[in-house]
C-alpha positions as CSV (number, residue, x, y, z in Angstrom):
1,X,-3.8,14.4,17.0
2,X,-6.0,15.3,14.2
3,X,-5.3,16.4,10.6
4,X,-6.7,19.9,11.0
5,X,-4.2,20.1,14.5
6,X,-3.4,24.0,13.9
7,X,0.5,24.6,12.9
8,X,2.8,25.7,15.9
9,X,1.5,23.5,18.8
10,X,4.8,22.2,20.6
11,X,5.6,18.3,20.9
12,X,7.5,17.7,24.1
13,X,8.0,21.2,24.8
14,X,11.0,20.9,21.9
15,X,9.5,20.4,18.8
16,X,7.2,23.0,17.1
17,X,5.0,21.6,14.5
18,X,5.7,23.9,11.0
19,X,3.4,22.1,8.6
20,X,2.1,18.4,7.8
21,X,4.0,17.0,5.2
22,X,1.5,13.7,4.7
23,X,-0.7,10.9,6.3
24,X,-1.7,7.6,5.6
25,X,-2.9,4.5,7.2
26,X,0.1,4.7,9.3
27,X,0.1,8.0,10.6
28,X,1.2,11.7,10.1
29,X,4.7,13.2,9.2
30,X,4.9,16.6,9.9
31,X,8.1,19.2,9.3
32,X,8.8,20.5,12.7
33,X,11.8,22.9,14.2
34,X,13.5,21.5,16.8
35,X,14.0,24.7,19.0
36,X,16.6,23.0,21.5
37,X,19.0,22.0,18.2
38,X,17.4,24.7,16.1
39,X,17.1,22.7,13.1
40,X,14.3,21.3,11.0
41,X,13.2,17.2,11.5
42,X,10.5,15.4,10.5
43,X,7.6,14.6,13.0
44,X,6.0,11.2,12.6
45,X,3.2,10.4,14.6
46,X,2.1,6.9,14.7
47,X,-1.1,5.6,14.9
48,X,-3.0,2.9,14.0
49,X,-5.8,2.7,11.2
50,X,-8.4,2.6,12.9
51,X,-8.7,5.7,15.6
52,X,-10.7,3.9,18.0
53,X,-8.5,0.8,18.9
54,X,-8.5,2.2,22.2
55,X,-11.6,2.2,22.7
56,X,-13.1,-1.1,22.1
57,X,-9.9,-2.9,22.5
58,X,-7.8,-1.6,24.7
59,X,-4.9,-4.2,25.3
60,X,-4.7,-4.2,21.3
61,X,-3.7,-0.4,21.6
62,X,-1.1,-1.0,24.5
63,X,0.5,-4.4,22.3
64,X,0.9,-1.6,19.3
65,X,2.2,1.4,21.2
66,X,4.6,-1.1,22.6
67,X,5.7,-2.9,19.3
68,X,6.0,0.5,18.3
69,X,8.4,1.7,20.6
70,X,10.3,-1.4,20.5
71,X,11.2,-1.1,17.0
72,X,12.1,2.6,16.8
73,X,14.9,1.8,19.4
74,X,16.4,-1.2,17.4
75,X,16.3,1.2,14.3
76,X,17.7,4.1,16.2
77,X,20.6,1.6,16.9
78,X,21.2,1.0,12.9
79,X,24.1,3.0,11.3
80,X,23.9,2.6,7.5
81,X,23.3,5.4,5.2
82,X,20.6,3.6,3.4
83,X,18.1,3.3,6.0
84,X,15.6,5.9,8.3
85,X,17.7,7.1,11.4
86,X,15.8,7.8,14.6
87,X,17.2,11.2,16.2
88,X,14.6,10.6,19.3
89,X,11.1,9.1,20.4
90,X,8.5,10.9,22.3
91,X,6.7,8.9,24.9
92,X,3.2,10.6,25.5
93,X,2.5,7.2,27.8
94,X,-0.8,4.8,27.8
95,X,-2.9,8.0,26.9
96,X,-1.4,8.1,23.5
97,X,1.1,6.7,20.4
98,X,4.8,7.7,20.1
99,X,6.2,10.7,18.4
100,X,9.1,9.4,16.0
101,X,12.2,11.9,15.3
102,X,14.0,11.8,12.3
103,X,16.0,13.9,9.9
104,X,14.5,15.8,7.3
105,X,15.9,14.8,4.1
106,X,16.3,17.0,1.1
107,X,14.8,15.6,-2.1
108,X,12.5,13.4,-3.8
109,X,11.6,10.1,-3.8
110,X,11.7,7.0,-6.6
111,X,7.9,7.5,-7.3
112,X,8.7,11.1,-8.5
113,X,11.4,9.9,-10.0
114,X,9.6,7.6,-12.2
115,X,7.3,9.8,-13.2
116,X,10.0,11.1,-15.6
117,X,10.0,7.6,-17.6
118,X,11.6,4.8,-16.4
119,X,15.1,3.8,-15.4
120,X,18.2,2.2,-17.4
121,X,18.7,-1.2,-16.3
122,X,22.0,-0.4,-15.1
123,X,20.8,2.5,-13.2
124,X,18.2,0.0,-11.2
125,X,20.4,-2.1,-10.5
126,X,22.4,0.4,-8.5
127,X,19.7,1.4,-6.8
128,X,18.6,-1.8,-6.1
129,X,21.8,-2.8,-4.4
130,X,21.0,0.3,-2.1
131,X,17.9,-0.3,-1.0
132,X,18.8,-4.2,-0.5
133,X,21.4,-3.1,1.8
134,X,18.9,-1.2,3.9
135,X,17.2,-4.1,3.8
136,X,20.1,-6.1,5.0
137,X,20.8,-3.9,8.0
138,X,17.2,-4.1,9.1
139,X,16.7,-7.8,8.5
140,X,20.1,-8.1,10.8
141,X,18.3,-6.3,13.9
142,X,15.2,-8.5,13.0
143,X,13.1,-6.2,11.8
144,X,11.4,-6.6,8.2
145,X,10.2,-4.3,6.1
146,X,6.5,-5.3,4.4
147,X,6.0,-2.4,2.1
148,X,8.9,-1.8,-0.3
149,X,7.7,0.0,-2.8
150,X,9.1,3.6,-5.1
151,X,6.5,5.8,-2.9
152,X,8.8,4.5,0.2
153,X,12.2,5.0,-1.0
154,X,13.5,9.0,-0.7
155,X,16.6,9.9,-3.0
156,X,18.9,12.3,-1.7
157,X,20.1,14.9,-4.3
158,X,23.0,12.8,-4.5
159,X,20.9,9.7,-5.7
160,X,21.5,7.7,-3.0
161,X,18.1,5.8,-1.7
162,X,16.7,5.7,1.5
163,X,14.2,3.1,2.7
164,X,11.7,4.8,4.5
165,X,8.4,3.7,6.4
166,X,9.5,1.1,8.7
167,X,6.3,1.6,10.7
168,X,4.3,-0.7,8.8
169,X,5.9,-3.4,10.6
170,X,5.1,-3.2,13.9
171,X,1.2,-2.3,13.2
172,X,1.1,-5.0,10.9
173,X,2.2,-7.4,13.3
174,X,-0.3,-6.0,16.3
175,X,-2.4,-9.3,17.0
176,X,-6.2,-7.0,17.0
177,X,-5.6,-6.0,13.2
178,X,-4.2,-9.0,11.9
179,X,-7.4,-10.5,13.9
180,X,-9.8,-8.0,11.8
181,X,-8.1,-8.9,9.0
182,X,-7.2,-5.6,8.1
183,X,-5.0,-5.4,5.3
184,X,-1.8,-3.2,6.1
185,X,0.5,-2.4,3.4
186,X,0.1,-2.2,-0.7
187,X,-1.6,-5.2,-2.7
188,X,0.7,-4.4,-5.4
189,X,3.8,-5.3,-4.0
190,X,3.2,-7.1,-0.9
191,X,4.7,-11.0,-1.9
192,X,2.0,-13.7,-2.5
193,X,2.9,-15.3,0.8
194,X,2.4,-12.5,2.6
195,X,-1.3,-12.3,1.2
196,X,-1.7,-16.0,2.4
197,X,-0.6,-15.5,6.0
198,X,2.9,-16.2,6.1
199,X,4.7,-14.4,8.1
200,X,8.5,-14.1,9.3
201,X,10.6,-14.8,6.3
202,X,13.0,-11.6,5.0
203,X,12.8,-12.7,1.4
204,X,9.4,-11.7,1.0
205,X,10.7,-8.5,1.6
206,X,13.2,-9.5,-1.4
207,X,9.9,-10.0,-3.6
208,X,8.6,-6.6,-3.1
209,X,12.1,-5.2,-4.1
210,X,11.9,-7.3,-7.4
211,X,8.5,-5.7,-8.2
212,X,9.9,-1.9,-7.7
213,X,12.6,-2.7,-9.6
214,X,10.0,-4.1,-12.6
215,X,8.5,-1.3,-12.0
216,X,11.6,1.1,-12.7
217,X,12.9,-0.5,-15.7
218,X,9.0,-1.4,-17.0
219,X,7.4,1.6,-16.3
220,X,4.2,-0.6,-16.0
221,X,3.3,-2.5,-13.0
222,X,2.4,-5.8,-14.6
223,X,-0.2,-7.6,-12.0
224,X,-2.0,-4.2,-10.8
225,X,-5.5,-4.7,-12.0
226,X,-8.8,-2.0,-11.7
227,X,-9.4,-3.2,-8.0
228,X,-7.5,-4.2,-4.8
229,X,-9.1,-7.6,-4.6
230,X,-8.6,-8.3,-8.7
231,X,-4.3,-7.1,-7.8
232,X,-4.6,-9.4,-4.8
233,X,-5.8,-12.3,-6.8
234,X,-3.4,-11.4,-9.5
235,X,-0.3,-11.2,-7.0
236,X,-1.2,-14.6,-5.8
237,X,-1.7,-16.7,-9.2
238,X,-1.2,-14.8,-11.9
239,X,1.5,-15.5,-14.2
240,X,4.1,-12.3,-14.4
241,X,4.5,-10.9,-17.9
242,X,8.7,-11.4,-18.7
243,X,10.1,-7.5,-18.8
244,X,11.0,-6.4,-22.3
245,X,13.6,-3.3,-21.4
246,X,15.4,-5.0,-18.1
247,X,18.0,-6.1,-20.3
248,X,20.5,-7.4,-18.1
249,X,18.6,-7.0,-14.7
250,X,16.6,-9.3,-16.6
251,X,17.7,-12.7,-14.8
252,X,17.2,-10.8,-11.5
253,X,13.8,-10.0,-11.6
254,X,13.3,-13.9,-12.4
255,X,15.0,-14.9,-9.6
256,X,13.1,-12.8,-7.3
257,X,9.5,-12.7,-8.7
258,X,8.9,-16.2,-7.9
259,X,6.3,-18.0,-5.7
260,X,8.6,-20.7,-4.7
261,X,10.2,-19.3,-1.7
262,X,13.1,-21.3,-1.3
263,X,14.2,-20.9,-4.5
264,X,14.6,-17.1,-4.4
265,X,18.3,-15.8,-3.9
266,X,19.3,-14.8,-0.5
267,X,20.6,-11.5,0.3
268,X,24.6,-11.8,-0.7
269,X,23.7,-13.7,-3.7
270,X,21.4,-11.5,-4.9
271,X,23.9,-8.5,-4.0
272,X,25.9,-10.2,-6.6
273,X,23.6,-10.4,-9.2
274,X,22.4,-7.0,-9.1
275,X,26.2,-5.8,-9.0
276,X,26.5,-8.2,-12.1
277,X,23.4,-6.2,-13.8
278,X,24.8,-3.0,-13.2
279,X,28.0,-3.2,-15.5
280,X,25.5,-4.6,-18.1
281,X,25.8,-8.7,-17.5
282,X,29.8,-8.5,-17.4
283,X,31.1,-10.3,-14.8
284,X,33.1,-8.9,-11.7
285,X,33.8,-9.2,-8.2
286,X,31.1,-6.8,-6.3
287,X,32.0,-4.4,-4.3
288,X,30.1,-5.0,-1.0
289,X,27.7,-2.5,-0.2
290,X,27.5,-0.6,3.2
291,X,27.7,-3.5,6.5
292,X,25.4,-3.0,8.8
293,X,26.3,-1.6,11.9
294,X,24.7,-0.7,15.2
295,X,24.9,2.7,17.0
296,X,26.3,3.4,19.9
297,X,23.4,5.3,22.3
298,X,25.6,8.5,22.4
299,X,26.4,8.1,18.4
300,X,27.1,11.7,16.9
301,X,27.7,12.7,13.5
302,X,29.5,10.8,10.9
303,X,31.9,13.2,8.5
304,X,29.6,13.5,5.4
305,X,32.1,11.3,2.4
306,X,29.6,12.1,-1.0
307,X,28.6,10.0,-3.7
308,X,29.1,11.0,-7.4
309,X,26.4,13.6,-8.3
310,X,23.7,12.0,-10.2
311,X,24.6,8.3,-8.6
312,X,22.2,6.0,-7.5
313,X,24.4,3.6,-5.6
314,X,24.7,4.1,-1.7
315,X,27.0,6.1,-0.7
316,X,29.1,5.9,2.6
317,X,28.0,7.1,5.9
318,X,26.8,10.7,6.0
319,X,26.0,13.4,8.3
320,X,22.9,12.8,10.0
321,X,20.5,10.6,9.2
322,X,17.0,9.8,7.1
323,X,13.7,10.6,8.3
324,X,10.3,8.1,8.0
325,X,7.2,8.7,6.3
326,X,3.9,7.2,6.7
327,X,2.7,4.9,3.8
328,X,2.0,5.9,0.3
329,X,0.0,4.3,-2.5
330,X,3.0,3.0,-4.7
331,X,1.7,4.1,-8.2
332,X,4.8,4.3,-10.6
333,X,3.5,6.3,-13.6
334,X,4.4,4.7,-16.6
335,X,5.4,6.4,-20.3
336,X,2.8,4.6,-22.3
337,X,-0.7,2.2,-20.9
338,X,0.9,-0.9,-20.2
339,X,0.4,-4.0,-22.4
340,X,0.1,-6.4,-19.9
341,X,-2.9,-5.7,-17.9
342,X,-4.2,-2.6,-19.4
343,X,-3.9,-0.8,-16.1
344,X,-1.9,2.5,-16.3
345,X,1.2,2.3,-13.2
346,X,-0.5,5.2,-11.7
347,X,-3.8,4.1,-10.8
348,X,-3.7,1.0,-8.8
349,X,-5.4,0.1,-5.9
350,X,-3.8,1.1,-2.5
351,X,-4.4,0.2,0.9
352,X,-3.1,3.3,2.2
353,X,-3.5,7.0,2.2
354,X,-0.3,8.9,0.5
355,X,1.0,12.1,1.9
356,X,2.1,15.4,0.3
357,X,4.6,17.9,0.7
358,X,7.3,20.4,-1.7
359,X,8.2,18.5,-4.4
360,X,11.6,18.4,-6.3
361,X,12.7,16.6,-9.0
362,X,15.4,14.3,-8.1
363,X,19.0,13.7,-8.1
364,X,18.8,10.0,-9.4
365,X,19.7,8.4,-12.8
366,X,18.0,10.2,-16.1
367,X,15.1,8.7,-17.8
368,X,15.9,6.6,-20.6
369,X,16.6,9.4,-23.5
370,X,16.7,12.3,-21.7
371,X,19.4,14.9,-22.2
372,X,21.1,14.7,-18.6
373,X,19.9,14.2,-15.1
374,X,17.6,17.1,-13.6
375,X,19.5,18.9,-10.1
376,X,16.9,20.5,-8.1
377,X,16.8,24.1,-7.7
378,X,18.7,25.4,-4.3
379,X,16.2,27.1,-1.9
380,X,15.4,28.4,1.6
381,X,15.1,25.3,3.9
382,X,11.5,25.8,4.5
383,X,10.9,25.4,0.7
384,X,13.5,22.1,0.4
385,X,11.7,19.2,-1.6
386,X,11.4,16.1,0.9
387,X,9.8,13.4,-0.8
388,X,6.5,13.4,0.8
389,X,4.6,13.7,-2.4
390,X,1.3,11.9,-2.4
391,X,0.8,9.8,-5.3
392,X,-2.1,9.8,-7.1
């Protein structure tokens, strides 16, 4: 389907397309009305980079599609409130890629949260935890991420984060692009390894969650350089300025944003530390976040149990679920030009395309001096901030 596909053509004789919210490298997201449930969900149609895969290779197309569906089914299986739900899949068959249902969430994501000036350590770190609990549940069903980054995490108006964009994934492993060498994902945070070759281990996913989170607390990304080859050199040798404002996240982002694979923290340890870094480096006894469960294939709706307004720790299960975006360039606007490289956090190299839609401002921790946290303005559903912004 094409970008200029008019508004109101029906998917699956259910869903009537309203109005594209994005695309990328990935595919297109678009707000549509499910007319059977009469509410509104987001529309993801996947699709590989290239438009004529089918074309010249064929079986390359049919590996994709299927990796595709595969891995919307194990996510439609995962219950956490952290990461992208699947309502339903539609199936158009060899002739085409899979429609991907989700939930349409209200609010905005950590990329238009940053633009606001960066977050207190403390405030980071509870999101951090969040979005390493997604990445917990995912890693559990065997499924890993490969593009963490502030463009791909949505905060509901509560705060709590949602990992988004799970599709990378399964198009990144399709043998015909990895054999063209194309590169699927953003140079700025994909881990070194990654950028090498190696595939298969979770903690590079860990990496790329320790470079959002220098990002939040920096406000500078500190190996982005003027061109995508110059970042991807830079991600693979370059030594990483130390942060001057993570305070005590600090130690974390050490642990994380090294090269030496092994000697990065695994998942519950580094659950610890980041629940260490959110009461400021004082020692306590975490409280886990969310365990990963599956659902059941008739699952309904999970009473909604709120976080604190303005929070940015995961909250328990809540009704519904999160919908999936296609991939964004993961600029981070920064509050000054960044004294590491020079390179300002919003204009970095990308591989992908972003995508646009209502903005709001979010729900998540205040900027560092600000008076108070920002609450969006209430509206008409069909005017609700999702998140889709497009980064510069």
């Amino acid at each position: 389907m094409s970008e200029e596909a008019p508004t109101g053509r029906v998917i699956d004789g259910r869903f009537t397309l309203v109005e594209r919210l994005g695309s990328g490298g990935m595919g297109m997201v678009w707000r549509a009305r499910d007319e059977a449930l009469h509410r509104d969900v987001a529309l993801k149609e996947v699709r590989p980079p290239d438009p004529a895969l089918a074309e010249y290779d064929p079986e390359g197309a049919r590996t994709l599609r299927a990796r595709v569906l595969r891995e919307a089914r194990a996510l439609a299986r995962v219950d956490h409130p952290n990461v992208v739900t699947v309502h339903h899949i539609v199936d158009p068959g060899e002739d085409g890629y899979p429609w991907i249902v989700m939930e349409l969430v209200a609010g905005s994501s950590l990329h238009d949260r940053l633009a606001a000036g960066p977050l207190e350590p403390a405030d980071a770190a509870e999101l951090g935890r969040g979005v390493l609990s997604a990445l917990r549940a995912a890693h559990a069903c065997g499924i890993q991420h490969r593009d963490v980054k502030p463009a791909n995490v949505l905060l509901r108006r509560d705060g709590r984060p949602v990992l988004t964009d799970f599709g990378i994934a399964a198009i990144r492993e399709s043998t015909s692009l990895t054999m063209t060498g194309a590169l699927i994902g953003s140079p700025d945070y994909i881990a070194p390894e990654r950028i090498r070759g190696t595939e298969g281990d979770p903690s590079s996913d860990l990496w790329s969650l320790g470079m959002l989170l220098y990002v939040a607390v920096e406000g500078r990304h500190p190996l982005r350089r003027a061109t995508t080859l110059a970042t991807l050199a830079a991600v693979l040798d370059e030594e990483i300025p130390p942060p001057v404002r993570a305070g005590a996240l600090a130690p974390v982002l050490n642990a994380l944003l090294t090269r030496d694979i092994p000697a990065r923290p695994d998942a519950e340890a580094l659950d610890r530390l980041l629940a260490e870094a959110a009461t400021g480096g004082a020692r306590r006894t975490p409280t886990p976040t969310e365990p990963v469960r599956e659902r059941p294939a008739s699952a309904g709706s999970v009473p909604p149990r709120s976080a604190g307004p303005g929070s940015v720790h995961p909250g328990p299960a809540h009704t519904g679920s999160v919908h999936d975006a296609p991939t964004e360039s993961a600029a981070t606007p920064p509050t000054g030009p960044s004294p590491a490289s020079g390179n300002s956090a919003t204009s970095g190299p990308s591989a992908s395309v972003g995508h646009s839609a209502a903005s709001g401002p979010s729900a998540s921790s205040k900027p560092s001096g600000s008076a108070g946290p920002s609450t969006p303005p209430e509206g008409p559903q069909d005017r609700i901030p999702t998140g889709y912004n497009s980064p510069p």
